[in-house]
DSSP file (Angstrom, degrees, kcal/mol; ACC not computed):
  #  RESIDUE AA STRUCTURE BP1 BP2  ACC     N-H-->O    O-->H-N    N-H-->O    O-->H-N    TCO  KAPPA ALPHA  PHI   PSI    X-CA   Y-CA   Z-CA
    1    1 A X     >        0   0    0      0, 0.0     4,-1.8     0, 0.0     5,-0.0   0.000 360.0 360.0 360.0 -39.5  177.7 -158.0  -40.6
    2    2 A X  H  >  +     0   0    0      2,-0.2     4,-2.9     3,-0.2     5,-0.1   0.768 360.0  58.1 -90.6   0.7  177.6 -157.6  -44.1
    3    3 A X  H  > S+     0   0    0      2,-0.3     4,-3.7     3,-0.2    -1,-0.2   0.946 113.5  50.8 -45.3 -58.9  173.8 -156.8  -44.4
    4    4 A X  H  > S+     0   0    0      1,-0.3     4,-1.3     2,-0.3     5,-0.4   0.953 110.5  47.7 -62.4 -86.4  175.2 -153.8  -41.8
    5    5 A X  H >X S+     0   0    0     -4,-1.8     4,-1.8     1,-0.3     3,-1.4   0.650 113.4  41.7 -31.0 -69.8  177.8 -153.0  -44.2
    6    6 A X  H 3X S+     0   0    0     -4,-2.9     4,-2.5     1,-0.2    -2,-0.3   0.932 117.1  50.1 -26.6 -65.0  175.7 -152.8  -47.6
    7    7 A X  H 3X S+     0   0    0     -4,-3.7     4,-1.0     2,-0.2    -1,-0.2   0.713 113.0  47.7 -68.3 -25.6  172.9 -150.9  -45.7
    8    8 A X  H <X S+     0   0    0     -3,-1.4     4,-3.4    -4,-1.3     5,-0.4   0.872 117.9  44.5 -96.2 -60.7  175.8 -148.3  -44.1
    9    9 A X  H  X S+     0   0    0     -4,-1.8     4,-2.5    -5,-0.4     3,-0.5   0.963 107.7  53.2 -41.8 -82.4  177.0 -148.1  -47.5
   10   10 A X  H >X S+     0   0    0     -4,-2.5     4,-1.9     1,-0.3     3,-0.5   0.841 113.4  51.8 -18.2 -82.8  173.6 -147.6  -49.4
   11   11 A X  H 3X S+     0   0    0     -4,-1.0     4,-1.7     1,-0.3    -1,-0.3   0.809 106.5  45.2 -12.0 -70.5  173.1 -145.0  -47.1
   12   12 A X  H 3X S+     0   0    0     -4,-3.4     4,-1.4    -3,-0.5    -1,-0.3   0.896 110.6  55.7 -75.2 -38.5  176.1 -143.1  -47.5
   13   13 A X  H <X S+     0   0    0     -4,-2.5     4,-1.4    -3,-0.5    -2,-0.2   0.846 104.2  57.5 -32.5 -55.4  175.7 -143.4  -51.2
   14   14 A X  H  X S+     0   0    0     -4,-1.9     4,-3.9    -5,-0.3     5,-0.4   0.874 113.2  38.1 -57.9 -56.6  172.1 -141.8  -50.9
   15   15 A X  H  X S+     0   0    0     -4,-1.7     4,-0.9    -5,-0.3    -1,-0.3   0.687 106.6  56.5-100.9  -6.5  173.4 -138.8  -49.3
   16   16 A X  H  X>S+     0   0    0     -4,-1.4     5,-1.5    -5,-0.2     4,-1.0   0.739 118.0  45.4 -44.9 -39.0  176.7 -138.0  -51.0
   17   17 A X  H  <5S+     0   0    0     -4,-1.4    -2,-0.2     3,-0.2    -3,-0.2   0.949 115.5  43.4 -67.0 -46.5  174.1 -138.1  -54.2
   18   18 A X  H  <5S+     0   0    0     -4,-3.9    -3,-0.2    36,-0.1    -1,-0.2   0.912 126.6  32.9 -67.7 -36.5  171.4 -135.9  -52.4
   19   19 A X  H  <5S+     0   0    0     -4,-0.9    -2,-0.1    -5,-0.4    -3,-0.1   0.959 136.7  15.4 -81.2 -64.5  174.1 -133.4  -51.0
   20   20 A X  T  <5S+     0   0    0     -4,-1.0    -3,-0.2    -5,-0.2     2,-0.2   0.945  88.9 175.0 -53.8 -69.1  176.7 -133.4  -53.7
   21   21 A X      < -     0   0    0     -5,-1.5     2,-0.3    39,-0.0    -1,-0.2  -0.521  26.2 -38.4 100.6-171.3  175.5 -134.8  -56.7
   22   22 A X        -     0   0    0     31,-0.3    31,-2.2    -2,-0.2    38,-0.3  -0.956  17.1-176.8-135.2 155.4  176.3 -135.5  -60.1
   23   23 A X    >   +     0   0    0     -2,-0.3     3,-0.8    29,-0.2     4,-0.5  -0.316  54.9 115.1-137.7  41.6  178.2 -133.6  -62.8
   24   24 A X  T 3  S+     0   0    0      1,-0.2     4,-0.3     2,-0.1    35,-0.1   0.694  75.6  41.8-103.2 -11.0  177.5 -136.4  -65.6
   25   25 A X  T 3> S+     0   0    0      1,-0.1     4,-2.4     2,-0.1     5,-0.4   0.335  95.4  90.4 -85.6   8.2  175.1 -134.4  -68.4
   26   26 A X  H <> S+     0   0    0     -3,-0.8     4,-2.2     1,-0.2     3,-0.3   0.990  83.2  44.9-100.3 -30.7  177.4 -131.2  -67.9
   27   27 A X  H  > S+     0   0    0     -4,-0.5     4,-2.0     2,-0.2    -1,-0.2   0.986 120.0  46.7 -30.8 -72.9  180.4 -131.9  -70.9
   28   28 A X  H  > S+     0   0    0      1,-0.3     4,-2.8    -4,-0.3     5,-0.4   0.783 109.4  53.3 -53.6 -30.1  177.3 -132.8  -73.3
   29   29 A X  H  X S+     0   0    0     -4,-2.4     4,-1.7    -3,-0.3    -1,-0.3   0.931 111.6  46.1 -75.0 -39.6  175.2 -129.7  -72.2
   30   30 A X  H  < S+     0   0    0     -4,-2.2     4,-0.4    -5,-0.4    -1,-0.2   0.873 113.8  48.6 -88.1  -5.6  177.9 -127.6  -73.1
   31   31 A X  H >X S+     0   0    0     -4,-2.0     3,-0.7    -5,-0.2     4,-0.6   0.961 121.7  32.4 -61.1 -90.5  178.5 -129.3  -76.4
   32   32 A X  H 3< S+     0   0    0     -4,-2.8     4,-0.2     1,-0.2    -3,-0.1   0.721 106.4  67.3 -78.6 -24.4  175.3 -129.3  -77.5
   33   33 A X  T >X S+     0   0    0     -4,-1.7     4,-3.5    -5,-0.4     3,-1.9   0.856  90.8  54.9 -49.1 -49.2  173.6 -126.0  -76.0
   34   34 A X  H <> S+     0   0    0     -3,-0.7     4,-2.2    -4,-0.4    -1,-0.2   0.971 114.2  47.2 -66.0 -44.6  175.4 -122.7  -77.8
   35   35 A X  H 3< S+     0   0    0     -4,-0.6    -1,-0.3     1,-0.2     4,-0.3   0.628 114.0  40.9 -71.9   0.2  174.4 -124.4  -81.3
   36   36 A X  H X> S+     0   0    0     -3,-1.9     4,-2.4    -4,-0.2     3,-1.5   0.595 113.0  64.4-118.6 -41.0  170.3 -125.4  -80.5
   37   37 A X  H 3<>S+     0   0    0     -4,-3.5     5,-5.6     1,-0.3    -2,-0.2   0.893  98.2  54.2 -53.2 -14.5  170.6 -121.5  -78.7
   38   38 A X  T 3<5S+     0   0    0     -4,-2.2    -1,-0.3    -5,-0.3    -2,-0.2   0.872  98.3  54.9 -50.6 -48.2  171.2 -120.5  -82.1
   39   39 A X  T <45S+     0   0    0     -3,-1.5    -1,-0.2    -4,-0.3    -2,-0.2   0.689 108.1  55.3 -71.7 -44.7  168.0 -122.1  -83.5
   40   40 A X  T  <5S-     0   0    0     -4,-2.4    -1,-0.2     2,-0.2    -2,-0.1   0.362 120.2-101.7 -93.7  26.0  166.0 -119.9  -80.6
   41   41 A X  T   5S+     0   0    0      1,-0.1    28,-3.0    27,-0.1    29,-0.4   0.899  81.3 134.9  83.7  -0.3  167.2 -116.5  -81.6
   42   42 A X  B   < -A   68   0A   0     -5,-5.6     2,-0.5    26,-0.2    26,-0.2  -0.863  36.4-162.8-107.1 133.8  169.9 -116.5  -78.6
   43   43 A X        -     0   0    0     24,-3.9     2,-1.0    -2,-0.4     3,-0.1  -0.877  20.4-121.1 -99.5 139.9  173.4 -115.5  -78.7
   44   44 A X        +     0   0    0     -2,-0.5    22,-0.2     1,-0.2     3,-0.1  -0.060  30.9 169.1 -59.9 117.9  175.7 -116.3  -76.4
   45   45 A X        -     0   0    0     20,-2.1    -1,-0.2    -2,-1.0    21,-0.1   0.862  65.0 -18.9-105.9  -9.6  177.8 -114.0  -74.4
   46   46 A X        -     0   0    0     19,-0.8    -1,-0.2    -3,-0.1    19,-0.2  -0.317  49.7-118.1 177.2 123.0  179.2 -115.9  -72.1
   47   47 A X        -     0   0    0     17,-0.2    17,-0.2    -3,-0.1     3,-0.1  -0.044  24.5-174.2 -50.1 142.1  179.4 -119.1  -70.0
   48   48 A X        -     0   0    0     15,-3.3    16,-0.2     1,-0.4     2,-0.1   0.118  46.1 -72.5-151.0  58.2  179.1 -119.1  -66.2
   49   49 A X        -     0   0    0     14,-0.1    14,-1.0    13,-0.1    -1,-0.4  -0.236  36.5-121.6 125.4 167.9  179.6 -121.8  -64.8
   50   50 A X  E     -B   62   0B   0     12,-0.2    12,-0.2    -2,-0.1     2,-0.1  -0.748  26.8-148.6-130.4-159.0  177.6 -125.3  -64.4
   51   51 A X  E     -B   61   0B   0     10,-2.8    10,-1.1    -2,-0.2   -29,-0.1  -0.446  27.7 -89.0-176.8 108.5  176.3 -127.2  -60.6
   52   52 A X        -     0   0    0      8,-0.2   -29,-0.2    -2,-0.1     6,-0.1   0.315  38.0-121.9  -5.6 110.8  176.0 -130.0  -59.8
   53   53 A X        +     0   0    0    -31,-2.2   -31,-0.3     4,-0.1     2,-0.2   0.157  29.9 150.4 -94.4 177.1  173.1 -132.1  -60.0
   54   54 A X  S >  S-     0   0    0    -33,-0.2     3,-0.9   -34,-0.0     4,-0.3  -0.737  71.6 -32.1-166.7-142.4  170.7 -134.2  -57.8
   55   55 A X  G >  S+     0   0    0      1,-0.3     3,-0.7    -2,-0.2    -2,-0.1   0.923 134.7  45.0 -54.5 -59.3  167.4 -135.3  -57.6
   56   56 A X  G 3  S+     0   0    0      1,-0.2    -1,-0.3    -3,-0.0    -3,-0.0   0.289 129.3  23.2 -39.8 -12.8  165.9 -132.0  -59.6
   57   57 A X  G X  S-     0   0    0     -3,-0.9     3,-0.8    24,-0.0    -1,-0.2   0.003  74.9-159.1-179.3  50.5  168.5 -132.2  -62.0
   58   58 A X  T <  S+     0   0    0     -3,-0.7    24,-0.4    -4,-0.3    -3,-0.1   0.260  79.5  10.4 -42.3 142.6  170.0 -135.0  -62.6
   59   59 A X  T 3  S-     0   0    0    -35,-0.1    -1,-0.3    22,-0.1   -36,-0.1   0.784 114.5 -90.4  65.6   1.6  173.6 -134.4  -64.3
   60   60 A X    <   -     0   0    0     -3,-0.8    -8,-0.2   -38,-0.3     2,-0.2   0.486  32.6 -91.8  63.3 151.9  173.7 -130.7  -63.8
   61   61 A X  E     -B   51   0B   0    -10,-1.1   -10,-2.8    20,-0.1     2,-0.3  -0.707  22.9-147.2-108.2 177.5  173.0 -127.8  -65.0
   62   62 A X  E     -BC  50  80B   0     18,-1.7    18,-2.0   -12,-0.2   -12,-0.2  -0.912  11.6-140.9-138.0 126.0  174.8 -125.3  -67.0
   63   63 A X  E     + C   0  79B   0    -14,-1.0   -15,-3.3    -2,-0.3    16,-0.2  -0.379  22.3 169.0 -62.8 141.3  174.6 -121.3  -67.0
   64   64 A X        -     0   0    0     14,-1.2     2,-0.2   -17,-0.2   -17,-0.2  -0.670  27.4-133.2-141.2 163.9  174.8 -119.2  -70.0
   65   65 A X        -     0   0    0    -19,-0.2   -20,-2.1    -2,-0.2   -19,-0.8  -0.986  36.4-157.5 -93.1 116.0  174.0 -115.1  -70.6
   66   66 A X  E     -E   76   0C   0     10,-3.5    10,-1.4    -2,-0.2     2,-0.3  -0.506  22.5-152.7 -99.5 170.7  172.1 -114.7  -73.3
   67   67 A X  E     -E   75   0C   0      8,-0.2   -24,-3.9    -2,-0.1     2,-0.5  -0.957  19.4-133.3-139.6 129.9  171.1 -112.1  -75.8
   68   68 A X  B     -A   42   0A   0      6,-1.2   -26,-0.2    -2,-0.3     6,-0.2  -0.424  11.3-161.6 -40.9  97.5  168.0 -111.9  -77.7
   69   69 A X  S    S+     0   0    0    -28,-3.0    -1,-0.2    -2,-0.5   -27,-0.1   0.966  93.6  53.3 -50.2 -44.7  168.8 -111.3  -81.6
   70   70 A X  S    S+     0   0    0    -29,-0.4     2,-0.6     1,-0.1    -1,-0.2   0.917 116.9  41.2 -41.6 -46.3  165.1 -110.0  -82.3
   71   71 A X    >   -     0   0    0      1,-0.1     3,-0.7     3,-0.1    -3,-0.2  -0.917  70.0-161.3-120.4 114.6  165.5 -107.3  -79.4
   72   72 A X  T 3  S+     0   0    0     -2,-0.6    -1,-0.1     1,-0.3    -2,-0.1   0.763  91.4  46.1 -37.0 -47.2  168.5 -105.8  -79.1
   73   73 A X  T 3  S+     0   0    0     24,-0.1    24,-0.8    -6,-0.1     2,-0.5  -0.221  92.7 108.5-111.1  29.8  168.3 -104.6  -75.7
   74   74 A X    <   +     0   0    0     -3,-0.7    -6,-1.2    22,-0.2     2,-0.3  -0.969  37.9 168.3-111.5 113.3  166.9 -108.4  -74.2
   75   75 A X  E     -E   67   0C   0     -2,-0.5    20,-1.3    -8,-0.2     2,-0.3  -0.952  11.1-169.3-131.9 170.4  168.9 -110.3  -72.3
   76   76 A X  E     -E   66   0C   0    -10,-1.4   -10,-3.5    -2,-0.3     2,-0.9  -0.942  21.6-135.8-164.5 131.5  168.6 -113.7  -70.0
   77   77 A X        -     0   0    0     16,-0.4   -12,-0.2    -2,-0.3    15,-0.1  -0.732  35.8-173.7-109.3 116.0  170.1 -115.7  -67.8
   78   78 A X        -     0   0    0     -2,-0.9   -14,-1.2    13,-0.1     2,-0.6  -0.161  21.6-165.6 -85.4 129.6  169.7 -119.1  -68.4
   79   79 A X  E     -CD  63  90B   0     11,-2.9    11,-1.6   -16,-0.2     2,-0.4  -0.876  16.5-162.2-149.9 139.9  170.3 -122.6  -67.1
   80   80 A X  E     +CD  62  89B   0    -18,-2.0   -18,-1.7    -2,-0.6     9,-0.2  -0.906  12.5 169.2-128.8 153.4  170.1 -125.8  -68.9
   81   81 A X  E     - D   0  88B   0      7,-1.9     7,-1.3    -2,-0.4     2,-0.3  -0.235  27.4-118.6-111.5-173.4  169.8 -129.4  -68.3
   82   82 A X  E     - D   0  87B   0    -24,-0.4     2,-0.3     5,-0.2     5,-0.2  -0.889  15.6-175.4-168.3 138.0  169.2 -132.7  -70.1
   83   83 A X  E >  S- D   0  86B   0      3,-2.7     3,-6.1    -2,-0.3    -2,-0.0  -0.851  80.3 -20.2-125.9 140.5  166.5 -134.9  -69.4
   84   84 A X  T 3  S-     0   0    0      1,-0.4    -1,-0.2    -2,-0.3     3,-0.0   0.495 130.2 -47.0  -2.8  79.8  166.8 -138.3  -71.7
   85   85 A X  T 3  S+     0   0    0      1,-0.1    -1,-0.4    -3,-0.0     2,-0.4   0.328 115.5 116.9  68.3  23.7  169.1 -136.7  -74.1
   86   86 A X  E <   -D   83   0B   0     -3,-6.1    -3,-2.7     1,-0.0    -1,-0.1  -0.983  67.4-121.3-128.9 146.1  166.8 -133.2  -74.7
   87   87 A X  E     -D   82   0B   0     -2,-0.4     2,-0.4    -5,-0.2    -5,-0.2   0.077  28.5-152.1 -57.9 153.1  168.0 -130.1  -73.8
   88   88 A X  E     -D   81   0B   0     -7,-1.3    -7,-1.9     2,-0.0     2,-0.5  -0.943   7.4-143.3-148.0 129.2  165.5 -128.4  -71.1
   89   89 A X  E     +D   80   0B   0     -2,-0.4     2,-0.4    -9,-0.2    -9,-0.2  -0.887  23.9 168.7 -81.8  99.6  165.3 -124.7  -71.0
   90   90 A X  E     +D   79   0B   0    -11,-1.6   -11,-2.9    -2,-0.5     2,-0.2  -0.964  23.5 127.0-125.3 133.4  164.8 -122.6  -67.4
   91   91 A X        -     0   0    0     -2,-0.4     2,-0.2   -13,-0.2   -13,-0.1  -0.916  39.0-140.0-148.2-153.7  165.2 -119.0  -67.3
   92   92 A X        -     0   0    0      1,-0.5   -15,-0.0    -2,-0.2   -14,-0.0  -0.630  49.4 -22.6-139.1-147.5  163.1 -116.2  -66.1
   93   93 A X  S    S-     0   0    0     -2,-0.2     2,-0.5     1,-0.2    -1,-0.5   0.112  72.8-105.0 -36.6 152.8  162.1 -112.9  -67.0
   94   94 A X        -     0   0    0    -18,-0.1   -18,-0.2    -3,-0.1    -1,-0.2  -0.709  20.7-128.4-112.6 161.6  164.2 -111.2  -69.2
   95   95 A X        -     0   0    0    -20,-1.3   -21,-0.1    -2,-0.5   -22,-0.1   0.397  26.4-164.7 -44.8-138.2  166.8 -108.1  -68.2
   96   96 A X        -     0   0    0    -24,-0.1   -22,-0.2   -22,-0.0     2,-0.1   0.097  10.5-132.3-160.7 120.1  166.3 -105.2  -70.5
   97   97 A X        -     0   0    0    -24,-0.8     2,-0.3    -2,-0.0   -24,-0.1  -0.506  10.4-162.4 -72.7 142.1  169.0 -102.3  -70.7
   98   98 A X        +     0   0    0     -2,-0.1     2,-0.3     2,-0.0    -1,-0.0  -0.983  18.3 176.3-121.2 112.8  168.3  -98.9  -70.5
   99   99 A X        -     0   0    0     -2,-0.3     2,-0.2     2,-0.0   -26,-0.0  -0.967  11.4-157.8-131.7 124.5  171.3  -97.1  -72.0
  100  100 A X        -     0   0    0     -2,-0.3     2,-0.6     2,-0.0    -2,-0.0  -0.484  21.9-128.8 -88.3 175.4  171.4  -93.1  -72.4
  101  101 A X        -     0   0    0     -2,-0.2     2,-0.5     2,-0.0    -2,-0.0  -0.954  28.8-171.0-138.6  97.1  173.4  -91.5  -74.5
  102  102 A X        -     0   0    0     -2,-0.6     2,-0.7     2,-0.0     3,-0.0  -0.719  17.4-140.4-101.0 120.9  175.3  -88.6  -72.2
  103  103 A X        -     0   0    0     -2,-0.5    -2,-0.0     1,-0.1     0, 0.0  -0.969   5.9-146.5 -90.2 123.0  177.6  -85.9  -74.4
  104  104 A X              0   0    0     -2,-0.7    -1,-0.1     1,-0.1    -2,-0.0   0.338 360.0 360.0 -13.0 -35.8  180.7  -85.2  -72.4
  105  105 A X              0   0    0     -3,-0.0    -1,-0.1     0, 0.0    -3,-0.0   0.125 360.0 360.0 -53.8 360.0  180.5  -81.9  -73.7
């Protein structure tokens, strides 16, 4: 009976982790992330949000919008993680604005 019990448990553990997750990297990511984005040229414009982690991402990730300093007109949205205490960097292509300049007149 308690074989049954541990193994029902185990079990239920396994998939509360796999559905849900864990949210135990996501304090540290946002501590340590705006300051290393500095270091790459990025500034931040705004947090959005983190999600929960699981097998792929253990500890969560957390979203930022970024802005390129070099390129004015650059921007990216970003999510980061932490893999044995270093930062890991996903985003993809980046946005680029196209902004006219309309007179009202």
């Amino acid at each position: 009976m308690i074989r049954l019990i541990a193994s029902i448990t185990c079990v239920l553990g396994f998939v509360v982790y796999a559905i849900v997750g864990t949210s135990g990297n996501v304090e540290e990511i946002k501590a340590k992330a705006p300051a290393e984005m500095l270091d790459r040229n990025w500034e931040v414009l705004r947090y959005e949000g983190f999600k929960y982690g699981s097998f792929s991402r253990h500890g969560g990730k957390v979203f930022y919008h970024v802005k390129d300093t070099g390129h004015s007109n650059t921007y990216y949205r970003v999510n980061v993680s932490m893999w044995n205490g270093e930062l890991q960097y996903y985003y993809g292509k980046p946005e680029t604005l196209s902004r006219f300049n309309i007179d009202a007149g």
